[in-house]
Every structure is written in C-alpha cells, then in structure tokens.
N, C-alpha and C positions, 0 to 999 in steps of 0.2 A: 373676709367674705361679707361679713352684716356690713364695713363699712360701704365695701362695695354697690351693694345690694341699696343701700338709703341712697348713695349719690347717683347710682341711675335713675331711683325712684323721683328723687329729687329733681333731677335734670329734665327727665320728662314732663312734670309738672310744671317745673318754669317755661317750659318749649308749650306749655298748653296755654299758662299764663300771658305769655308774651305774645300770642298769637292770639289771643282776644284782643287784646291791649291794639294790635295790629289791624285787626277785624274793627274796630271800634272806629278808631281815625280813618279807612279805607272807607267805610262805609258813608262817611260824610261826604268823599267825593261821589260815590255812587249814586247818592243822593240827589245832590247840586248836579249830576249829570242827566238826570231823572230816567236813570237805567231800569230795566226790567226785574222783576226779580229771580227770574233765571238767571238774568246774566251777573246779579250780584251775587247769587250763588255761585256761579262761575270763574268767573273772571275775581271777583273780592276776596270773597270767600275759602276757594279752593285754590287761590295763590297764598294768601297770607297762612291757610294750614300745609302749606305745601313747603313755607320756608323752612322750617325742621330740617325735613328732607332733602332740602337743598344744601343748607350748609352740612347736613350732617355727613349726608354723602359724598360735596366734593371732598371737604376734611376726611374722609375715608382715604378716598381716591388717591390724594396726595398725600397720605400717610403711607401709600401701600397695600391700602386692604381693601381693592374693589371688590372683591366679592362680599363683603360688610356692604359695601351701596348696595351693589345686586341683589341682595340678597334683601334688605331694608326695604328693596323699590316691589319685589314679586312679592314680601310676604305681607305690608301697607297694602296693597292691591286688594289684594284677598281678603284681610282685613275689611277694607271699607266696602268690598260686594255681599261681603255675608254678614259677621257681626256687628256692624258700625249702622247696615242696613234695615238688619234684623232690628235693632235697638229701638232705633226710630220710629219704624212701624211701628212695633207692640205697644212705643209709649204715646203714638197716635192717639185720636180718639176712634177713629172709623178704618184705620189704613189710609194710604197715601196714594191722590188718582193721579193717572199719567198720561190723561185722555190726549194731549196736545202733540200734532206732529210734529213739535221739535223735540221735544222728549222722545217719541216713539224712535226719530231718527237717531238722537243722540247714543239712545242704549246701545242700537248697531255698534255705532262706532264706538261706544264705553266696552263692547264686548272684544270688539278686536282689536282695540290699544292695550289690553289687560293681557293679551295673549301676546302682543307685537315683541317683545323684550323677549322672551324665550325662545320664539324662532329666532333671533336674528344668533343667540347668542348658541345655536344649536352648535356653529364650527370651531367653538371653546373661546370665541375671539368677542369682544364689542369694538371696532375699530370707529376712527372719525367718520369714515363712511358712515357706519352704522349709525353713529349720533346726527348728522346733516341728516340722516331718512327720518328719526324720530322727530327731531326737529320740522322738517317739514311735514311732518303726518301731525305735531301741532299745529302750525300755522295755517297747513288746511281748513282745521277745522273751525278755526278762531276767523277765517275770512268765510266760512258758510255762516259762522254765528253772525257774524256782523253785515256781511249781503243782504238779511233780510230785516226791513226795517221791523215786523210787526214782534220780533224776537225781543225789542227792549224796549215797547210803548208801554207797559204795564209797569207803572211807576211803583217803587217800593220805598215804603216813607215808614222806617222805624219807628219816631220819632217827630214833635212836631214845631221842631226848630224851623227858624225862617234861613231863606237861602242867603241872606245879604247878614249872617253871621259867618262866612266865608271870609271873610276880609284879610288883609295882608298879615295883619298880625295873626291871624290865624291860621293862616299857612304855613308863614315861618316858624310856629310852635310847633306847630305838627311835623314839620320837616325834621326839626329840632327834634322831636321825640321820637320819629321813626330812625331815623341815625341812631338815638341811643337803644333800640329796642333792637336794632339789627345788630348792636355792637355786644348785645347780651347774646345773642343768638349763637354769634358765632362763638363764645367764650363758653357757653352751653352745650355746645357741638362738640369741642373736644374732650370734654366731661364723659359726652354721652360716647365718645370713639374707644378713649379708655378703656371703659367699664366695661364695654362689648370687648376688647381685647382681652379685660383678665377674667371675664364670662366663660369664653374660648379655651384660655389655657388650663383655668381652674377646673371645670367642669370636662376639659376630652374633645369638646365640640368645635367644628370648624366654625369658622367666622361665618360663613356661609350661612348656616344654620343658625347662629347667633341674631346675624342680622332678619332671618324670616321670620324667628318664634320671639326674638325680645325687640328690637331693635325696632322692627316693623310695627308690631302692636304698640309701643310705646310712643311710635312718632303719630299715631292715630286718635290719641287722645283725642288733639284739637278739633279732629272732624265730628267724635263721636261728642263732646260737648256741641258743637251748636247743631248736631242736625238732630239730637233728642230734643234741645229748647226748641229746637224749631218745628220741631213736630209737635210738639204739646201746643204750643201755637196756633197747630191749623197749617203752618208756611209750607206744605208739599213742593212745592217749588223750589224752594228755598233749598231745601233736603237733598233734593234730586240733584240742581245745580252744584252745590256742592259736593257731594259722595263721587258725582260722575265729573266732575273737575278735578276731585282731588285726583283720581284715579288715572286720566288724561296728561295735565301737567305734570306729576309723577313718572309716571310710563315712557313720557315724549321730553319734557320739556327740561326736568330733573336729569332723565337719566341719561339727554344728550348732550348736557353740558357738562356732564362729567364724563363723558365719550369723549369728549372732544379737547378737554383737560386735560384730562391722562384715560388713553386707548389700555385697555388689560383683559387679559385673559384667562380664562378660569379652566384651573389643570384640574379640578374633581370636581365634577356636575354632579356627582349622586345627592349632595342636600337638595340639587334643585327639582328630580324626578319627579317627586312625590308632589311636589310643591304645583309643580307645572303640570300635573293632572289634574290635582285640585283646583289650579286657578282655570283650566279648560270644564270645568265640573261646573262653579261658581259662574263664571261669563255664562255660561248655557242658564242656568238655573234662575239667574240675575236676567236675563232675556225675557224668559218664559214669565218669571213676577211682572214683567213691566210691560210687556205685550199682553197677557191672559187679562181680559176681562177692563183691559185698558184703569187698574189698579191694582195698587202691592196692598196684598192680604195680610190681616195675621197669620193666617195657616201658613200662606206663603214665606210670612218672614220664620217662623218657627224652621222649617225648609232650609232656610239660609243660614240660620242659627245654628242647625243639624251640620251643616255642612263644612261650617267653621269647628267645632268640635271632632267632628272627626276627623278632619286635619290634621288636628293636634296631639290624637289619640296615636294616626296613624306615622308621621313624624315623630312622635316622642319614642313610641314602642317598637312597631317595624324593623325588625331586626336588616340593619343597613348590610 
C-alpha cells in the first residue's frame, strides 16, 4: 500500500515536472508569435497542463476503465474552479481583476463547459456523438478566441531573449525534447492508471470515485503550480487564461478524444451525484467571483475554497 501510495505521489509529480518542462519550450513559441497573455494562458498553458489528462485518460479508456477518465475529467474541473482558484487569489496580492470582456465572456462559457460532460452523460452513455459535440463546443470557442484581433495584441514577454534565437537549431532541440517529454508522459500515465486501480480495489472504492477524489486532484498539480507563480506575479491574466483553459480543453477537448477512442458507458452514476452538484455549485459560485465587482476576492476565493472542502467532506462521508 506505502509502495503504492509514493508511485502515484511520484507520478503526479513528474506529470507536474514535465509539464513545466513543456510550458517552458511552448512558451517560446508564444512569444516569437507575440501572443497575448490570455491566450498563452490559454492556448500554452492550459494545453501543456492539460497533457496529464490526456494521456492519462485515453490510457484509461483503453484499458477499460472509462469511468477513471470521467471521473479524473468532473473531479480536475472542480478542482481548478474552487481550490486551484482559491489558491491563487489568496496568494495574490490584491485579488485578481476580470474587468475585461473576454474574460467576462469566457467564464459564461467556463461555467457551461464544467457542466457540459454530465449532461451529456445523464443516459449512462458518452457515445462518439457525444465526443464530435464536445469537440465542436471546443473549436467554437477557440474560433471566437481567435476572430478577435484585440484578444492577442497584448504581448507577453517572460523573459528578454531576442527573437532571432529561434533559429533551426533551436527548433529541432525543442522538437527533440518535446518528443522525449511526451514519451515520459505517456510511461507516467500508466503508473498513474495502475495506482488508481489498486486505489479502487484496495480501499472498496469504484474507479469512479478514485478518479474524482485522487486522480483528479493529482492531475491538477500543474495548474495550481503556475497559476500561484503567476499570481504572486501580478499575471491575473495569466491565472484566468489558464484555470479556464484548463477547464475547457479537459471538458471538450480531452474528454472528446477519448469519446471517440473508445465510446463507454457508465452502469453506476451514484460517485457522480454528488460530484455533479457540486461542480453545478462551483460554475454558479465561480460566475458570481468573476462577474461581482468585475474581480475575484479573497472573501470570494475563501468561498471557493469552502466549497471544495465540502466536497470532499460530503463525498468521503455521505453515506452512499
């Protein structure tokens, strides 16, 4: 059981590590593109923490145990609306403003892509259908991001390297190293499938479950490392962009390529009841912080924080 317990510890850890490692090289093209910093939040940032969940869930999928995805995909959601959100704020200095209307827009749609997965999955099914609709309910919203020019004029310059260190050789090293970072990922993934299987049998718990209270929190790492740095920072943007991409391409993008993989159907929703109140709790609550006062509070995030703990009160103890 201890060894168990260190190799998922472990596994998440490298899946945090290697998604820096990822964030770092992406970042350079973000750069050289002189993207906004919403959208390197978005688009960089919230894909490269998003890879966890990618391989970790098709690897699910094709093992068998889609409700480990499903389950990884509702309870990372939740994760990044309340405490990944909560964190960030409180380690602000002032809270975080959201004065801007692509933000105001974005949360809309961050509230009802967090919800999207649980309806579809109300008739016990996620069929390919179901993955095309997530699918396209990404690509929606990645062609409103990109329709408007003024969403990536605000240049975001880490760092103050010159652009003409882009050169060939520095492409193909990077290329070279995202290959090998992708090739850890996936050899990570089935570490982290394991561990959630003998989680499950050791403990009574369905996979289901597994994957909302351990699975999910643990693939969350990566977000909650850069969106605290980036809050300490000052980068609200930055925060935003990523929490609400990660949430997005998880939701849509994640969990419709594993729809369309392998279609599965889940014969006992009861771990998801509870779950799926709280993530309809968390969207409303996560609305009302980024709409009220056109910034997230600490009162607010304290709010969020509340609401991820009893979650987990209510999940762990709740007599099923």
């Amino acid at each position: 059981m201890i060894f168990q317990i260190l190799s998922f510890a472990i596994s998440c850890f490298v899946l945090a590590l290697l998604s820096k490692s990822l964030v770092k090289t992406l970042v350079q093209v973000a750069r050289y593109l002189n993207w906004r910093e919403f959208m390197v939040g978005f688009f960089v940032m919230a894909f490269a923490t998003s890879l966890p969940n990618l391989f970790v869930d098709v690897n699910a999928a094709l093992h068998g145990f889609p409700q480990l995805a499903f389950g990884d995909i509702v309870g990372g959601n939740l994760v990044d609306l309340t405490l990944v959100m909560a964190l960030a704020v409180l380690f602000s200095k002032k809270g975080i403003s959201t004065k801007s209307s692509m933000v105001q827009t974005s949360a809309i749609f961050t509230a009802i892509i967090a919800f999207l997965p649980l309806l579809l999955i109300l008739d016990g099914n996620l069929s390919r259908t179901d993955g095309v609709i997530l699918l396209l309910a990404f690509f929606l919203y990645a062609f409103w991001i990109f329709s408007k020019q003024e969403n990536y004029q605000k240049i975001y310059n880490e760092t103050k390297k010159e652009k003409n260190a882009m050169n060939p050789f520095w492409f193909l090293k990077n290329v070279a190293k995202l290959v090998f970072l992708l090739a850890l990922l996936v050899a990570t993934s089935f570490v982290v499938v394991d561990t959630a299987q003998f989680f499950a049998n050791t403990l009574g718990a369905s996979l289901a479950l597994v994957g909302i209270l351990i699975v999910g929190l643990g693939n969350c790492f990566p977000e909650a490392y850069f969106s605290i740095i980036s809050a300490k920072k000052g980068e609200g943007w930055m925060v935003l962009g990523d929490l609400m991409g990660s949430v997005i391409v998880c939701a849509t993008l994640v969990l419709g390529i594993v729809a369309l993989i392998s279609p599965f159907q889940i014969v006992d929703f009861s771990p998801f009841i509870i779950a799926r109140i709280f993530v309809f709790v968390a969207a409303i609550f996560y609305l009302f912080a980024i709409k009220s006062d056109k910034k997230i509070t600490k009162k607010e995030a304290l709010l969020l924080l509340f609401t991820y703990i009893a979650f987990l009160l209510t999940e762990i103890f709740l007599p099923k």
